[in-house]
N, C-alpha and C positions, 0 to 999 in steps of 0.2 A: 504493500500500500504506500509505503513511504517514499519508493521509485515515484508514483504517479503525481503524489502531493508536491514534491518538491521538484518536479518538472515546470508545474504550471505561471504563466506568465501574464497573462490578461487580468485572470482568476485569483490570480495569487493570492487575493487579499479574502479569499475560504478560510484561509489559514489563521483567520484572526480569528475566529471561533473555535473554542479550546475543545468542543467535542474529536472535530476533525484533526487536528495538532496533537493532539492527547494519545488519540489512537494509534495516530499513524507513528507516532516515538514509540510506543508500543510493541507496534509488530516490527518495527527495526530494530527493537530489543531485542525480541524473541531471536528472530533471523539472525541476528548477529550471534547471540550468544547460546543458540540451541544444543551446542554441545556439552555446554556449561553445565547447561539446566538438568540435565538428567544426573548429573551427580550434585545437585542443590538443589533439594526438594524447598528451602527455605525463599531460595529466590524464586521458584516456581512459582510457591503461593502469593510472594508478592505480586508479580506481575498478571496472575491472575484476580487477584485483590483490585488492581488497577482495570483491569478490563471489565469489574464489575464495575467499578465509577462510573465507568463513560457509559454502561448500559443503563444506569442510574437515568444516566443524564438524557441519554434518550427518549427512555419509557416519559422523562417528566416532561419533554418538548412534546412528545406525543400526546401526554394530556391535555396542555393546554392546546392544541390545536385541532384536538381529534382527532389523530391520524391515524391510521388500520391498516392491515394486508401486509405490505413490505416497508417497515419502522428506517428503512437504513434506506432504501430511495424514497419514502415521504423524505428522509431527514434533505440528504443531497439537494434535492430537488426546493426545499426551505430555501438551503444554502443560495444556488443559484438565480433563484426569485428575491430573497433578499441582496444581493451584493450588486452597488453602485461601483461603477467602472467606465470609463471611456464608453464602452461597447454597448455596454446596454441605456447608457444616457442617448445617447446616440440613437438607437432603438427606441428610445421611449420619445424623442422627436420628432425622426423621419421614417424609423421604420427601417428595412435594408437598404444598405448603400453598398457603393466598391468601393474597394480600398485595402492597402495592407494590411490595416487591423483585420479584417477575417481570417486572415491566413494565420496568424496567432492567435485567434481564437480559435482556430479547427485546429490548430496546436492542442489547446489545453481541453475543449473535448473528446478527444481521441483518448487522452487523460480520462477523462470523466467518464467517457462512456465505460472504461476500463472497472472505473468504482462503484457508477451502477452495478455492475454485472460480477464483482470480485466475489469469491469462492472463498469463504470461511472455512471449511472444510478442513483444509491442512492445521488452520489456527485449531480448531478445535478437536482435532486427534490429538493434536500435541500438547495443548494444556485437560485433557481430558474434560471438557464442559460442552455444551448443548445451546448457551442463552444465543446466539445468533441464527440457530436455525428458528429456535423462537421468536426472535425479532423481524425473521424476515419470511413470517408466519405467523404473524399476529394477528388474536383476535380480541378488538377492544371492548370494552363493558359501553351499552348503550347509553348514551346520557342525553340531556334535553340542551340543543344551541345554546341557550344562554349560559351552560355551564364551560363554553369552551370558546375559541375565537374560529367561531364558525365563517365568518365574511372572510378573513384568509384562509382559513381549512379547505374552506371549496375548491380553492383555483389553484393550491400550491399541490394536492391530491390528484385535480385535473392536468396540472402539469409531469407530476411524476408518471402518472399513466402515457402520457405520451412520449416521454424520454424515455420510459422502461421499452415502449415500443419500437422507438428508431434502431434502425441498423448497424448505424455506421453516426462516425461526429456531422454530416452532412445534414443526415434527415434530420439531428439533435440544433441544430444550428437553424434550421428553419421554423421549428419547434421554438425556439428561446426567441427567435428574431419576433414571431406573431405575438410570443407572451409579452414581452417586456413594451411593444405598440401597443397590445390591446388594453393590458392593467398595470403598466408601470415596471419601474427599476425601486427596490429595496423598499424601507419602511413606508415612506411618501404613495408609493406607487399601491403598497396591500391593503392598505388602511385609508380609512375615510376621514377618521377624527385622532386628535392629539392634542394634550397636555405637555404646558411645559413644565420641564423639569431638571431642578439642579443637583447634584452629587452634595449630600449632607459632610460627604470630607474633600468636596472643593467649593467650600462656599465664596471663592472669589473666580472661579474657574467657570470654562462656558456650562453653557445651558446644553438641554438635550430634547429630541423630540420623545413622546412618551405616546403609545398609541391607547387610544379609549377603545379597548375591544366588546365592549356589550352598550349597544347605543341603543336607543329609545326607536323603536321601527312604528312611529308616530307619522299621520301628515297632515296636511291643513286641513282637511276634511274634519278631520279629528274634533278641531275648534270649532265649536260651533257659534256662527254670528261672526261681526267683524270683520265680513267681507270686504268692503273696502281699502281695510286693512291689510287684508290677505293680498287682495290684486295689487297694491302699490308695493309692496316687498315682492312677490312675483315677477314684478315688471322691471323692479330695478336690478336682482338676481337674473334675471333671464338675460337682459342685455348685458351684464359684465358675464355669463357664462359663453353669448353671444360674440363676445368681442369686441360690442361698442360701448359707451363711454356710461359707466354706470357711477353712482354716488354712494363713498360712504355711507352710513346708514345707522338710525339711532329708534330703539322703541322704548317710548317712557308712557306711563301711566300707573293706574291703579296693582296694588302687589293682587297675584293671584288671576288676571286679566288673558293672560297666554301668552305675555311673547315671550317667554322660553322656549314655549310648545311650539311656537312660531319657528326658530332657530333652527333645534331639531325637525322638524319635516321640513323645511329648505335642504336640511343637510341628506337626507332622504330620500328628497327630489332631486336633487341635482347632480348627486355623489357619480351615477354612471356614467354621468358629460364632463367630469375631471372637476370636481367641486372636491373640496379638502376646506373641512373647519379646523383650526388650533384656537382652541381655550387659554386663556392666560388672565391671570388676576393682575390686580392693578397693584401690585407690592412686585410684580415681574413689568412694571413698563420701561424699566429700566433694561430688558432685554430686548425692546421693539428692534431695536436695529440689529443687533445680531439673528434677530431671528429674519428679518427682510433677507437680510444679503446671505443667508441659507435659503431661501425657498426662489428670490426672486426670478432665479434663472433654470427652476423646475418649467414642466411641462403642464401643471396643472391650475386650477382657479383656486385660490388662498381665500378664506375669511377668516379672520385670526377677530376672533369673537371673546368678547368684555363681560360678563351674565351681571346685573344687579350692580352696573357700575355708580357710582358715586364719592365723591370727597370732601371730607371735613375741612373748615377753614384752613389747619394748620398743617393740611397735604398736601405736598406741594409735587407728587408724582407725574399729576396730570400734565406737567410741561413736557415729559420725554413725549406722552400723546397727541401734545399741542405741535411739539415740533415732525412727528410723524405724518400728520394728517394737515399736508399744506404747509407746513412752518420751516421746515428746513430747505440746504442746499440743494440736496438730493431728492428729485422727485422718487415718489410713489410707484414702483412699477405696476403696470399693466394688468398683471394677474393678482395684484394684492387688494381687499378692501377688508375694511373695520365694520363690525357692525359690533353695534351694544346694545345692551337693554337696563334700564333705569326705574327705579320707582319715581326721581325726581326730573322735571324736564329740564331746569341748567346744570345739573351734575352737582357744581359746587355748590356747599353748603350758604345758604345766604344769610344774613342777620337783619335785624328791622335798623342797624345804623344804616345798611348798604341804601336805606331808602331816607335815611335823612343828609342833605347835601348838604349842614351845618354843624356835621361832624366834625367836632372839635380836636380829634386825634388821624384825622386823614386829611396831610395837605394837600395829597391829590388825589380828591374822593371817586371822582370822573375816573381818572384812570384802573385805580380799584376795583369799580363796579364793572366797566366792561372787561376786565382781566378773567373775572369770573363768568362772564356770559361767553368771552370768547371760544372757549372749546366745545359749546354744544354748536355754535356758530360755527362749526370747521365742519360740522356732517353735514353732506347736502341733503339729505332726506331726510325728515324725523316724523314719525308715524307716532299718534298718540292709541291707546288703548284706555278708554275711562272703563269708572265700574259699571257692572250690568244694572239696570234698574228689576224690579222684582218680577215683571215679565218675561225680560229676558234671560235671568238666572235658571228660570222653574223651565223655559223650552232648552236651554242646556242640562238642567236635568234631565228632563225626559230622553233628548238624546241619549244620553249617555245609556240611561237605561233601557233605552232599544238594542244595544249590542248586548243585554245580559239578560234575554227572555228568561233566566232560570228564574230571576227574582220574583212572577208572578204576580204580579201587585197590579189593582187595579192604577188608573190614570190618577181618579181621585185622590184615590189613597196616595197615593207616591207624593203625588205636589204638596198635597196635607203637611204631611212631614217632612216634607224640604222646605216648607215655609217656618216650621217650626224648629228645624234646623240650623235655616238663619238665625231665626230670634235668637234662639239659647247660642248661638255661638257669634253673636255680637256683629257679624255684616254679610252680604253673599258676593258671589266672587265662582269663575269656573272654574276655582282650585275649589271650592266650597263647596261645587257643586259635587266634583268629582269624589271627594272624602266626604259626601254625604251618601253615593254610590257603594264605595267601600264600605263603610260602616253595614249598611244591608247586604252586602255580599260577605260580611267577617259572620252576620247571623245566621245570614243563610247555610253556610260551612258548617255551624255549631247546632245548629238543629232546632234554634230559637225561632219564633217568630216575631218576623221584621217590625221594628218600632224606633222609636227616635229614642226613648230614653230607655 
């Protein structure tokens, strides 16, 4: 194995995953020192000690992905769908081109196709174990999507099947060239949504992307009312997914109104046309730009989305957001926009001095006041969501409880207790709505019958 690993040149950077590196010093153990070993049972054991690691390490990529049948070409095949490279950026652009990069990349599949297809066999007469015929004979315990990162399972599964089946590095090459166009090169490319995230032991060191694998498979349907609302985010989404010239974008209103629910089914909708949401709190705006000049020159549509943004007087964060969105040297590229959601529509916290202009402690009250207006002024779009009045609460109830025919309740009955729902919980709201649905679905489980108290 260790011939073909340290052949490779495009690829090379497989090697940065310690599974692959791990094993393949491994079996250059074994090989090198086979002679040895039969008069060291002690170093036997070690090094089969170590090959149980890496099978460790396997079984647990396997769980989180789902993977089944042959564990060691799911694995390979991760590899290759995850790894950023000249070739597959390139790929995730245009697609096939000519050029001498091919001819070293059908270098290191010719490699690869070697590692799909290696014979454990020798390895395991000689340390007398079993676990890779196991692994590459697996059969997984069934579990339910959200228990695993099912949106990559699928295509990275769908890809090993078709490199198990190429020939030769040619038909593997045509194979990788259609993958890495149709859904991407590495993290960016398998995943839809990401968090940022920093290393607790480099807290002055970069940033890293962090993939959200169990998202909300919500869409605006979902929301009920607020249509208006819904086609003016649609229209400004569509055209930046479109290519023409769309607007930052901000939703403020009442807490509980949807526009989270909003967020997630954009992300939803659009994820198959190269939409990518990153999440980032506003304690990380100080990584906006590092995170620009990482994505800016990807293949796909960025919304690096703010949830529940807001700042107190004495935050002064929001200037790295102010210089982002309009304020700096460097524009904005093309495939980036901002969108937030707010309970307040200026962001920044206001005081009732901000409206006395004989403020005895601001000599320059004017400049003050708009300093704080200025950054909701930098979105071009801002969509208000107020609260429902008690009409339209009780028809997003009932929505809701048309998707849970279990609950049986008459029409009457239902709105009965959703109004009284309200009352006892002090406002209504289609979060209110929705955990007033739950609540009859946590009795209905329990074998109670449905009631508000």
């Amino acid at each position: 194995m260790h011939r073909y690993t340290a052949g490779l040149i495009v690829y090379q950077n497989l090697l940065q995953d310690e599974l692959l590196r791990d094993l393949s010093a491994i079996f250059s153990r074994l090989e090198n020192d086979e002679r040895r070993l039969q008069d060291d049972p002690s170093t036997l054991d070690s090094i089969i000690s170590e090959v149980y690691r890496q099978i460790h390490k396997l079984l647990e990529l396997a769980t989180v992905y789902g993977f089944d049948g042959n564990l060691w070409q799911n694995y390979l095949a991760w590899l290759l769908a995850m790894t950023e490279n000249p070739f597959s950026f390139a790929c995730e652009k245009r697609g096939f081109r000519d050029g001498s990069v091919n001819q070293l990349v059908l270098h290191d599949l010719r490699l690869i196709h070697a590692l799909f297809h290696y014979r454990f066999e020798p390895v395991e007469q000689a340390l007398s174990i079993n676990c890779f015929s196991l692994i590459t004979h697996y059969r997984a315990l069934e579990k339910e999507q959200k228990n695993y990162n099912w949106f990559v399972s699928s295509k990275v599964r769908a890809l090993s099947c078709q490199l198990s089946e190429a020939e030769d590095e040619h038909q593997m090459l045509q194979v990788l060239t259609a993958f890495y166009q149709d859904h991407g090169a590495g993290v960016l490319g398998l995943n839809k949504a990401f968090r940022l995230k920093q290393a607790a032991y480099q807290p002055d060191g970069d940033f890293d992307l962090e993939p959200i694998t169990n998202t909300f498979e919500t869409t605006l349907d979902d929301l009920i009312g607020y249509d208006s609302q819904k086609q003016r985010l649609m229209d400004n989404t569509e055209a930046f997914i479109s290519g023409r010239k769309a607007n930052n974008l901000l939703l403020h209103g009442e807490s509980g109104t949807g526009k989270s629910t909003c967020m997630k089914a954009i992300l939803n909708m659009y994820h198959s046309r190269g939409l990518r949401m990153i999440e980032i709190y506003k304690h990380q705006l100080n990584a906006l730009s590092w995170l620009i000049a990482k994505i800016k020159n990807r293949n796909y549509k960025f919304i690096i989305y703010m949830d529940d943004l807001s700042f107190e007087e004495f935050e002064t964060d929001y200037k790295y957001l102010k210089a982002v969105i309009e304020g700096g040297v460097e524009m904005t590229p093309d495939n980036i926009l901002i969108y937030a959601t707010s309970n307040r529509r200026h962001l920044i916290k206001e005081t009732w001095t901000d409206r006395n202009d004989a403020d005895p402690d601001d000599i320059h009250h004017s400049d003050t006041k708009e300093e704080k207006i200025s950054l909701v002024n930098r979105f071009g779009v801002t969509i208000y969501f107020p609260r429902p009045d008690q009409q339209v609460y009780l028809d997003i109830v009932r929505g809701i409880a048309l998707q849970h025919p279990e609950l049986e309740m008459s029409d009457d009955e239902l709105l009965e207790q959703a109004k009284r729902w309200g009352m006892w919980h002090g406002n209504i709201s289609g979060r209110r709505a929705r955990q007033f649905i739950n609540h009859l679905l946590s009795q209905k489980q329990d074998g109670q019958q449905p009631s508000h108290d």
